[in-house]
C-alpha positions in Angstrom: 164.2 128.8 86.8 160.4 130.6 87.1 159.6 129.4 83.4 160.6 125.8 84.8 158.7 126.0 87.7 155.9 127.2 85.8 156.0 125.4 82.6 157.5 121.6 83.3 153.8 121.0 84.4 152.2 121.6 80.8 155.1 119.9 79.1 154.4 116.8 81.1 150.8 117.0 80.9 150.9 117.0 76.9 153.6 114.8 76.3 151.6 112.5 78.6 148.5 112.5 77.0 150.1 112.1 73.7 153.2 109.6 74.1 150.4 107.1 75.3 152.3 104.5 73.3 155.0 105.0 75.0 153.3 102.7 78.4 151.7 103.3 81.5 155.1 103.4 83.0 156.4 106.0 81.3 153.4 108.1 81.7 153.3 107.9 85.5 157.3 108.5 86.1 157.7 111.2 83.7 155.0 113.4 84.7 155.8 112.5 87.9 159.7 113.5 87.3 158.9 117.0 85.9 156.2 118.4 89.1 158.5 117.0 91.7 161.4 119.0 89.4 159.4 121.6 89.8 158.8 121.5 93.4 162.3 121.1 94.3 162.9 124.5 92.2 159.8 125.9 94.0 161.4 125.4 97.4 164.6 127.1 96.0 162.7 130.4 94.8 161.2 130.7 98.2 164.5 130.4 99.8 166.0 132.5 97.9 163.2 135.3 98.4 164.1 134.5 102.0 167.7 134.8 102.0 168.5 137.5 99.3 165.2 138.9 99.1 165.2 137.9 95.4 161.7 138.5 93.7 160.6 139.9 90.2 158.2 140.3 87.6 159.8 138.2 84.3 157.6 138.6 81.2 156.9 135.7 78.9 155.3 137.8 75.8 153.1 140.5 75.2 149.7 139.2 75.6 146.9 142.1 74.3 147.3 145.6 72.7 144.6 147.1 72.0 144.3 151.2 72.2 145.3 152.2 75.5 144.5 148.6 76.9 147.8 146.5 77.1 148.1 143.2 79.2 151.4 140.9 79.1 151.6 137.7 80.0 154.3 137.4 83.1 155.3 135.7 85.8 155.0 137.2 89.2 157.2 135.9 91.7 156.5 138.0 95.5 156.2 136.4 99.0 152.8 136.0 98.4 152.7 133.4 95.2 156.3 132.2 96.4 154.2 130.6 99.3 151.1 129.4 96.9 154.4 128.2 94.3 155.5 126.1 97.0 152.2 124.3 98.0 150.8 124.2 94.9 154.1 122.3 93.0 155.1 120.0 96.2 151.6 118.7 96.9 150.8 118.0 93.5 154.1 116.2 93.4 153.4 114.1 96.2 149.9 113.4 94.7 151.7 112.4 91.3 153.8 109.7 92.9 150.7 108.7 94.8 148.5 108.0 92.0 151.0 105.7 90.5 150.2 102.8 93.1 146.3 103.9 93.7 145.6 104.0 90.0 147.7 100.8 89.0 144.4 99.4 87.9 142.9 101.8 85.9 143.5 101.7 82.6 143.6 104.7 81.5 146.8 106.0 83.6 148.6 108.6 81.0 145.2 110.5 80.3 144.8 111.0 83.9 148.5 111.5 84.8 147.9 114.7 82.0 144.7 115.9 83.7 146.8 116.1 87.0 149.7 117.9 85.1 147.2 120.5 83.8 145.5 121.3 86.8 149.1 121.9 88.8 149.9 124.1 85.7 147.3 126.2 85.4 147.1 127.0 89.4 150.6 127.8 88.7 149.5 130.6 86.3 146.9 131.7 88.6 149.2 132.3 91.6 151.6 133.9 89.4 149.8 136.1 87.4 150.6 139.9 87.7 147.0 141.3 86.2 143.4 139.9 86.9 142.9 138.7 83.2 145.8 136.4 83.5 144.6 135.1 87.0 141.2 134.7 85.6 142.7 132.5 82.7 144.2 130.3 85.4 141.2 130.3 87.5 138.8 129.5 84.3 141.8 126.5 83.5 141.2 125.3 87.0 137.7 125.0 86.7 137.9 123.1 83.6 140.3 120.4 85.0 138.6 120.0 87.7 135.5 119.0 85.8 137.7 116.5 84.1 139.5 114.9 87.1 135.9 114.8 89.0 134.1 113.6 86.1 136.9 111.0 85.4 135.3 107.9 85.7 132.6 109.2 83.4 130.7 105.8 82.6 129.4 106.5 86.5 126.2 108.7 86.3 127.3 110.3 89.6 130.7 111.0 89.0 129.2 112.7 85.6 126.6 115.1 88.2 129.1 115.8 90.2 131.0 117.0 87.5 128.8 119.3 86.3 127.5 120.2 88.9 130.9 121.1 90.5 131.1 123.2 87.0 127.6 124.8 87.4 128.1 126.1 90.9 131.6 127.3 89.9 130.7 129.4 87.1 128.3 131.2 89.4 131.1 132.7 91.4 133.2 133.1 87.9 130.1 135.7 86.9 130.8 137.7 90.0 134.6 137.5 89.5 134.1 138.4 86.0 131.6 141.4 86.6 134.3 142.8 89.4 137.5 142.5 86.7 134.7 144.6 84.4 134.6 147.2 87.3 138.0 147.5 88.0 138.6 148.2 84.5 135.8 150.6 83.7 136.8 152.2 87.2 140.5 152.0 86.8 141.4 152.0 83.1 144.0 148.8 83.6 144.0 145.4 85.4 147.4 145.4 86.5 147.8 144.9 89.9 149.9 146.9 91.0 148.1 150.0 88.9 145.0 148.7 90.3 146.3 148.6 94.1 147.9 152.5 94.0 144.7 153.7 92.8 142.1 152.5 95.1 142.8 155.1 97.7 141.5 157.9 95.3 138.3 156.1 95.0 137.6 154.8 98.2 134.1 157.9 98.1 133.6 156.8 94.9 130.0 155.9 93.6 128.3 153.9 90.9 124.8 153.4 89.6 123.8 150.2 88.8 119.9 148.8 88.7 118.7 152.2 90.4 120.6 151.7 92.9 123.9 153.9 94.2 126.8 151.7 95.7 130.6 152.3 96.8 132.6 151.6 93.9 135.4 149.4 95.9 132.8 148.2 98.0 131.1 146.8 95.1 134.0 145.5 93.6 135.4 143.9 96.5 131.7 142.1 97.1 131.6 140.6 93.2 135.4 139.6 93.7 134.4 137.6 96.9 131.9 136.1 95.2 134.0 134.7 92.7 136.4 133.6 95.8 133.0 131.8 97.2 132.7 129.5 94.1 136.1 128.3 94.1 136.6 127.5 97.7 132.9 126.1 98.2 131.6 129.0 101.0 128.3 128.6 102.1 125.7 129.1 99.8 128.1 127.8 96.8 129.8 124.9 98.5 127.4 122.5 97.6 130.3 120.8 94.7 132.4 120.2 97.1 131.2 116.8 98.7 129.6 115.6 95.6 133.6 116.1 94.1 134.5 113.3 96.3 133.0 111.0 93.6 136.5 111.5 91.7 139.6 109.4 92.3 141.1 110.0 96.0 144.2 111.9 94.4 142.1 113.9 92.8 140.4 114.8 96.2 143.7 115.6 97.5 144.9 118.2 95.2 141.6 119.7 94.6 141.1 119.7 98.7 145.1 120.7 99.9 146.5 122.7 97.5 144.9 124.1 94.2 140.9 124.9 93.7 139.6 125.4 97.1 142.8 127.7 97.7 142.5 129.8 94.9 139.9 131.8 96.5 141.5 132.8 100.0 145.1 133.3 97.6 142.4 135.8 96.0 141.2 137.4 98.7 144.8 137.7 100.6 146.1 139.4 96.7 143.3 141.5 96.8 144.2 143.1 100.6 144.9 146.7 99.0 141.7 146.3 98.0 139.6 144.3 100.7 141.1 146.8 103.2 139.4 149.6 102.2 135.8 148.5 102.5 134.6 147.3 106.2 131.4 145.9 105.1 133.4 143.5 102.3 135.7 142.1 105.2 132.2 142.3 107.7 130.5 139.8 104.9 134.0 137.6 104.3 134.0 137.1 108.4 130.2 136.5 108.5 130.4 133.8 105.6 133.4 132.1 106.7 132.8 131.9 110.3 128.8 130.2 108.8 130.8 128.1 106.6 133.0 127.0 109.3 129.9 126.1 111.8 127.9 124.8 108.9 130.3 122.1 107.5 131.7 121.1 111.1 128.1 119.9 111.8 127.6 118.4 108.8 130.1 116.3 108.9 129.5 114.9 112.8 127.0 112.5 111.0 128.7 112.0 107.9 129.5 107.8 107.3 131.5 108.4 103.8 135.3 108.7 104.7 136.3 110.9 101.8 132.7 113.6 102.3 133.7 113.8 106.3 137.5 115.0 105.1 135.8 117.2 102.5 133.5 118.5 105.2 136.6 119.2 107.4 138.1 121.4 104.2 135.1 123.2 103.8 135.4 124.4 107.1 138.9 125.4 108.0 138.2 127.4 104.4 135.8 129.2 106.6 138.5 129.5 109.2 140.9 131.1 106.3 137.9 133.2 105.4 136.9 134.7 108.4 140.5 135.6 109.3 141.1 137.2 106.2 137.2 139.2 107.4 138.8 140.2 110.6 141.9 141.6 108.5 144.5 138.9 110.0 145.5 138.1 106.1 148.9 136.6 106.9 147.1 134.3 109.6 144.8 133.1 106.7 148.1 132.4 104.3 149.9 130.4 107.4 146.4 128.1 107.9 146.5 127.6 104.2 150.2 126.7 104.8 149.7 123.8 107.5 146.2 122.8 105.7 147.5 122.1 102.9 150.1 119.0 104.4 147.7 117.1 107.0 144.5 117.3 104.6 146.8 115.6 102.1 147.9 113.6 104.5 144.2 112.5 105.4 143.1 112.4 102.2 145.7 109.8 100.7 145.4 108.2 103.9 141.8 107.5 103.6 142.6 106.1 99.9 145.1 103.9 101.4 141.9 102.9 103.6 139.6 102.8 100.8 142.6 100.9 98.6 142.7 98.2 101.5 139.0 97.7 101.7 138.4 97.4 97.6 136.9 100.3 97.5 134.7 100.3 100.3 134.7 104.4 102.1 131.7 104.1 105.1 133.1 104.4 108.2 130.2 102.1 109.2 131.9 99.0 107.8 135.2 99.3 108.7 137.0 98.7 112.1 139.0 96.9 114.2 142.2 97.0 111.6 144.6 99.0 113.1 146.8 95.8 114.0 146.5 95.3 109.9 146.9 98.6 109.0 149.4 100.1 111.6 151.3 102.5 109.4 148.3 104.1 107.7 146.8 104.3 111.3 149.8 106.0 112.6 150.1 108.2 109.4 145.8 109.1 109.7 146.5 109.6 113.6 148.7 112.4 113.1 146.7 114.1 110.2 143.8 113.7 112.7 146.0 115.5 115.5 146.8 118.4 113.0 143.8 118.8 112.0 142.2 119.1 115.0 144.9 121.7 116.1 146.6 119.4 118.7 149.0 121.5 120.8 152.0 121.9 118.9 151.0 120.2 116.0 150.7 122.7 112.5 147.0 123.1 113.1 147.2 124.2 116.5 149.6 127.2 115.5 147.5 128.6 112.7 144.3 127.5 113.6 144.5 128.7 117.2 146.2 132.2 115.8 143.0 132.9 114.2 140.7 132.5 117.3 143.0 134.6 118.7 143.7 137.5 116.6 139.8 137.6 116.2 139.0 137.9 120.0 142.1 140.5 119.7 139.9 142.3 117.4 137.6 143.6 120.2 134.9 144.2 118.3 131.0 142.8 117.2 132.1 140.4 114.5 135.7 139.7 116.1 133.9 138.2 119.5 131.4 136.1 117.3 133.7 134.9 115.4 136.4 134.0 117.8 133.0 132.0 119.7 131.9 130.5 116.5 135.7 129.7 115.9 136.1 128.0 119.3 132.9 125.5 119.0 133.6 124.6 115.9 137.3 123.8 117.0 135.6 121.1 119.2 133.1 120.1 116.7 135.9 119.7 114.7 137.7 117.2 117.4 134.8 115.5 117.6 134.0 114.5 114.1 137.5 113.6 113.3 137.8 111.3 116.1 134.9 109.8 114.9 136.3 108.9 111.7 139.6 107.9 113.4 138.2 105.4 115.9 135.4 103.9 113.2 137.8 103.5 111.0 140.9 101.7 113.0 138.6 100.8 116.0 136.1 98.7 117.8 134.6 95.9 115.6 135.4 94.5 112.5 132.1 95.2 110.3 133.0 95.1 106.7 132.0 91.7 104.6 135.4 91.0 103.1 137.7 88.8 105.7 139.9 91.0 107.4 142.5 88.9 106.4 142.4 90.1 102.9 143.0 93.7 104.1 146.7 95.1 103.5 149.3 98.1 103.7 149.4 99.6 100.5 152.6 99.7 98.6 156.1 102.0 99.2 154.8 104.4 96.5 151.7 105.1 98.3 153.3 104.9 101.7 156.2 107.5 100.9 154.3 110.5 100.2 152.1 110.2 103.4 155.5 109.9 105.4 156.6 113.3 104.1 153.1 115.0 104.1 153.7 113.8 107.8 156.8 115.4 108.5 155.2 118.5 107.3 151.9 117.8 109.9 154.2 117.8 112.0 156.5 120.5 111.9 155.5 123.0 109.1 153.6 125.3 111.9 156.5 125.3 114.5 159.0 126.3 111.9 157.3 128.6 110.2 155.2 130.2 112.7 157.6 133.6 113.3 158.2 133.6 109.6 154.7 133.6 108.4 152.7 135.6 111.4 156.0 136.6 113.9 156.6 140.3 112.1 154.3 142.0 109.5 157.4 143.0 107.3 159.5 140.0 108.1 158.2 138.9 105.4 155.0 139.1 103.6 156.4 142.5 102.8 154.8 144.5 100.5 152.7 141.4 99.0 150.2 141.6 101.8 148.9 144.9 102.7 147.2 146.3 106.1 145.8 149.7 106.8 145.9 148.7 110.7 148.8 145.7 111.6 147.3 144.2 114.8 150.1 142.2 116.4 149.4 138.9 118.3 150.0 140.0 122.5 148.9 140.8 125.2 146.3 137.8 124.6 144.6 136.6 128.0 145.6 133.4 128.7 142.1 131.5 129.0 141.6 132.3 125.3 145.3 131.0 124.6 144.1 127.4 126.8 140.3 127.0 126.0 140.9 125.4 122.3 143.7 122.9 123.0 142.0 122.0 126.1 138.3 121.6 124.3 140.5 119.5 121.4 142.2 117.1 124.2 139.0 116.6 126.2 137.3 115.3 122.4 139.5 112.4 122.4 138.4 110.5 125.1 134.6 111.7 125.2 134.6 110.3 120.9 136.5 107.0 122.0 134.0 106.2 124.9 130.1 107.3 122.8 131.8 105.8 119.3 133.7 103.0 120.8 132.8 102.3 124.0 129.3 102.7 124.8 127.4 103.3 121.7 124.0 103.3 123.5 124.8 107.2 124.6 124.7 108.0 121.1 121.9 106.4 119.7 119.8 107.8 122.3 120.7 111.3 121.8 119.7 110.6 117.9 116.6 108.6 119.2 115.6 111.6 120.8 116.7 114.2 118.1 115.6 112.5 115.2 114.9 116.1 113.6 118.1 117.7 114.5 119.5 114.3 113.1 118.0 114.8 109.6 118.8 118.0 109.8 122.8 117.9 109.6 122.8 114.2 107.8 120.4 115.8 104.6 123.1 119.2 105.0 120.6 121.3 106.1 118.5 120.6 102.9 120.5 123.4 101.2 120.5 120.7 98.4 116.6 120.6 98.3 116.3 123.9 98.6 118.3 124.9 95.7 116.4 122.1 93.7 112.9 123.3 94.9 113.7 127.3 94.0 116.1 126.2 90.7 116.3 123.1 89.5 113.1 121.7 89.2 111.5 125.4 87.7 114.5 125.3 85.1 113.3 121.4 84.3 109.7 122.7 83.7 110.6 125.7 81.9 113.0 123.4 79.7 110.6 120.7 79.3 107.9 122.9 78.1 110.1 124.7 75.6 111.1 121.2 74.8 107.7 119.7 73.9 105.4 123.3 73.1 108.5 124.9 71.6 110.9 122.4 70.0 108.3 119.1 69.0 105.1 120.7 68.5 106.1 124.0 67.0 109.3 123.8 65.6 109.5 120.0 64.7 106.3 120.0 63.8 105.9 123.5 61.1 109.6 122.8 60.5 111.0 119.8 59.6 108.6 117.6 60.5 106.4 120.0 58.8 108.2 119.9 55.7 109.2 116.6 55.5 105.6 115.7 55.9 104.5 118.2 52.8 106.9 117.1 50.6 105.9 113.4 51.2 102.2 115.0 50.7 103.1 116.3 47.1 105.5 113.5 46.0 102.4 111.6 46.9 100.1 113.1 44.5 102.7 113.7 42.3 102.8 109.5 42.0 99.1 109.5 40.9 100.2 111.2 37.4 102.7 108.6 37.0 100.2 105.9 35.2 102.5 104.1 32.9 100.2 105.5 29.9 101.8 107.2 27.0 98.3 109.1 26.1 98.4 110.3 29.9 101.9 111.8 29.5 101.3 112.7 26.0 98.0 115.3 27.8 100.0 116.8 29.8 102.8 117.9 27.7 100.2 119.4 25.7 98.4 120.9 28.3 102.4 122.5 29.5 103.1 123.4 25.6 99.2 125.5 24.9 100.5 127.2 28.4 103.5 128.4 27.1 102.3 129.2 23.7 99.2 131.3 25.3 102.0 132.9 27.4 104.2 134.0 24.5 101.2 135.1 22.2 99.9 137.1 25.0 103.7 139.4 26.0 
């Protein structure tokens, strides 16, 4: 059952992209049929591990043997990946059935049906993976299928940038995940986990040189490791892909968004716990960088007009939520908002195609409105994503999201009070900015070109994965909520691990009511400035025109990167390109040549008179030679 889970992905994915003659059809409902198959077996392995406390380690083959250094290749099934298994294969299902009503029109269905069934299989292998090679094989697979599912439509120069730049940025957080595997193993001597994990405590004084410099040894490692968990879920400083992503198909922007890239860096993180646990100033840095990110993309996104960069905004922040819990060593809370994430910003994401299907393809905010009476199920469907998201009491996001303000504040320390603050703002900011898009979108005036006649519901395939994405908005925190962060050994169990378990009580109440209160008060403070009396909000960006720019150009992380990076790479490249490459190499080389040889042939062409007395000379001249030669030796 494990292989299955694992593997019906990649059998989909290549008889897809090869059985193309087979129809569109076929290519949608078959890969389809195989990741829901697998879903519906993920949800059984997680039950099980429940019920009969059924986990293992099942090995496919022996992968490398080489001296002492021997990896398989297995499959690791603990509460930890049982968890990611079941996100990971059910989203991706829904995704698959969604795609086959929003990409009806594109012609080139099976190859991106494959794509889809790639990227589910190899965030499969990353989640499973018993040794940091084979994660890192996963995590190098996601990157690559992300580049092709962004970078889809490729006859669109920005979906081609966005592409590679989502590559770029991502292979800049691979080099620091790839330097900290190279430490583990040099430290180590294996990069099996669980020989990783027993022997940390014995180095925990350790020391290493590197550049001059003398570092801790896990503290180092844990640092280059976060790094790498930086790229992939778009933390500040590396998170600049993730809007620019947006520029791929909308299913696309669900998986990558809900369940598969952006996770795999918090999964890392929350594996790595034996590790993470033992260095305070990796966890001080993981708090500080999540709880920026958090702030950062929550303000970004208040000015936002593109539906789909807002919702990407919003992931990019409640990653910094995940982050900073993990940095205040409430792991299991980071695992359960990664849980209830992963339904309502799939929910919000397909319902925004659904928007962008209904309006041909149009995603500002700016020119949409007044259709909720034509789109009252996707309103009702985006309403409740929008609840969850902003953590409205008893919704999913309210149980996780709020757990993390509070365990932080339960912290009692430096970092735990800022980032239980930062945590709490950005909880309204968050209200705010996703009311916004709410009441834009549904709300107030019709402002789009196309008669509002013309707009529609999209079809039952569409619609049916948002209902159950719903369910799961819904629900998913209430009924897991003692499972997930209710006891420490209830069970997470071994596959999360904490030097000091800091249990959720004893929590005074104002810091239990400030966040749902803050959340309900954004509701009708965004209807009445976006809605009702849009003067109060054009003159507070009258008068804070700088502020304004500020948030709407990202806080020109963008131009600053291009300014320090980009542009000095361009002139280094361009002068290597015209001093190196056209006027040295092209031109001694084979321009160079070419040139000579047409020099010589030429001259060579002035000999060739047409005169047998001139041919006759020269042969004689060529026959003295030799004979003067041979007479002489």
């Amino acid at each position: 059952m494990e292989y299955a889970v694992i593997f019906l992905p990649l059998i989909g994915s290549i008889i897809t992209y090869f059985a193309k003659t087979l129809g569109n059809i076929f290519s949608q409902v078959f890969s389809s049929l195989l990741v829901s198959i697998s879903a519906f077996l993920s949800f059984y392995i997680f039950y099980e591990g429940i019920i009969s406390n059924d986990y293992g380690n099942y090995l496919i083959f022996e992968w490398i043997n080489s001296g002492d250094f021997k990896v398989n290749w297995s499959i690791n099934i603990d509460p930890l990946s049982a968890v990611m298994i079941m996100v990971v294969s059910s989203v991706s299902a829904l995704v698959h059935i969604y795609s086959i009503g929003y990409m009806s029109h594109d012609p080139h269905k099976p190859r991106f049906m494959s794509y889809l069934s790639l990227f589910t299989f190899s965030m499969l292998c990353l989640v499973v993976s018993d040794n940091f090679l084979q994660l890192f094989f996963g995590w190098e697979g996601v990157g690559l299928c992300s580049y092709l599912l962004i970078g889809f439509w490729y006859k669109r120069e920005t979906a081609n940038n966005a592409a590679i730049k989502a590559f770029i940025v991502n292979r800049v957080g691979d080099f620091g995940l790839a330097i900290g595997i190279f430490l583990i193993f040099l430290s180590f001597g294996t990069v099996e986990f669980q020989a990783v994990f027993e022997k940390v405590p014995e180095f925990t004084e350790s020391k290493i040189n590197i550049f001059g410099g003398e570092f801790n040894l896990v503290t180092l490692i844990c640092v280059f490791l976060f790094i790498g968990a930086m790229g992939k879920s778009a933390q500040f400083l590396l998170h600049t892909w993730l809007p620019d992503a947006m520029e791929g198909p909308t299913p696309v922007s669900a998986l990558i968004h809900a369940a598969t890239m952006v996770t795999a860096g918090v999964f890392l993180v929350v594996k790595c716990s034996p590790i993470f646990e033992y260095s305070a100033f990796a966890l001080n840095l993981i708090a500080i960088v999540g709880m920026i990110t958090a702030l950062f993309a929550a303000s970004v996104a208040l000015v936002q007009n593109d539906i789909k960069k807002i919702i990407a905004y919003s992931t990019c922040s409640q990653l910094g939520y995940m982050f900073f819990a993990a940095g205040v060593g409430a792991y299991h809370i980071a695992m359960f908002h990664l849980f209830t994430h992963a339904f309502f910003k799939a929910l919000l994401f397909l319902g925004a195609g659904s928007v962008i299907h209904a309006f041909k393809d149009e995603q500002d905010i700016t020119k949409m409105g007044g259709v909720w009476k034509k789109l009252p199920y996707t309103m009702v469907l985006m309403l409740i994503g929008t609840l969850a998201l902003t953590g409205f009491p008893f919704l999913s996001g309210f149980y996780s999201k709020d757990a993390i303000i509070e365990f932080a504040y339960l912290k009692n320390n430096v970092i735990g009070n800022y980032v239980s603050s930062v945590g709490i703002f950005t909880a309204f900011l968050t209200a705010i900015y996703s009311w916004r898009l709410f009441f834009k979108t549904f709300f107030g005036s019709y402002n789009n070109s196309m008669p509002i006649a013309e707009t529609k519901e999209s079809p039952i395939v569409m619609m049916l994965p948002l209902i159950i994405l719903a369910v799961g908005a819904v629900s998913a925190g209430y009924y897991f909520k003692d499972l997930f962060i209710g006891n420490q050994s209830f069970y997470w169990k071994n596959s999360i691990f904490f030097l000091e378990y800091l249990k959720l009580e004893n929590i005074p109440i104002w810091i239990i009511l400030i966040t749902p209160t803050l959340v309900i008060l954004a509701i009708p403070i965004s209807y009445y400035i976006f809605i009702k009396d849009k003067s109060i909000l054009e003159g507070v960006k009258k008068s804070n025109i700088p502020l304004y720019n500020f948030l709407y150009n990202k806080w020109y992380i963008d131009e600053v990167y291009n300014f320090i990076f980009i542009e000095p790479i361009k002139k280094i490249g361009n002068f290597f390109w015209i001093r190196g490459d056209q006027k040295t190499i092209d031109r001694y080389g084979p321009d160079g040549i070419s040139k000579l040889i047409k020099f010589i042939s030429n001259k060579a062409l002035q000999f060739q008179t047409g005169y047998i007395y001139d041919y006759a000379f020269v042969m004689l001249i060529g026959l003295s030679a030799l004979i003067t030669y041979l007479i002489l030796n």
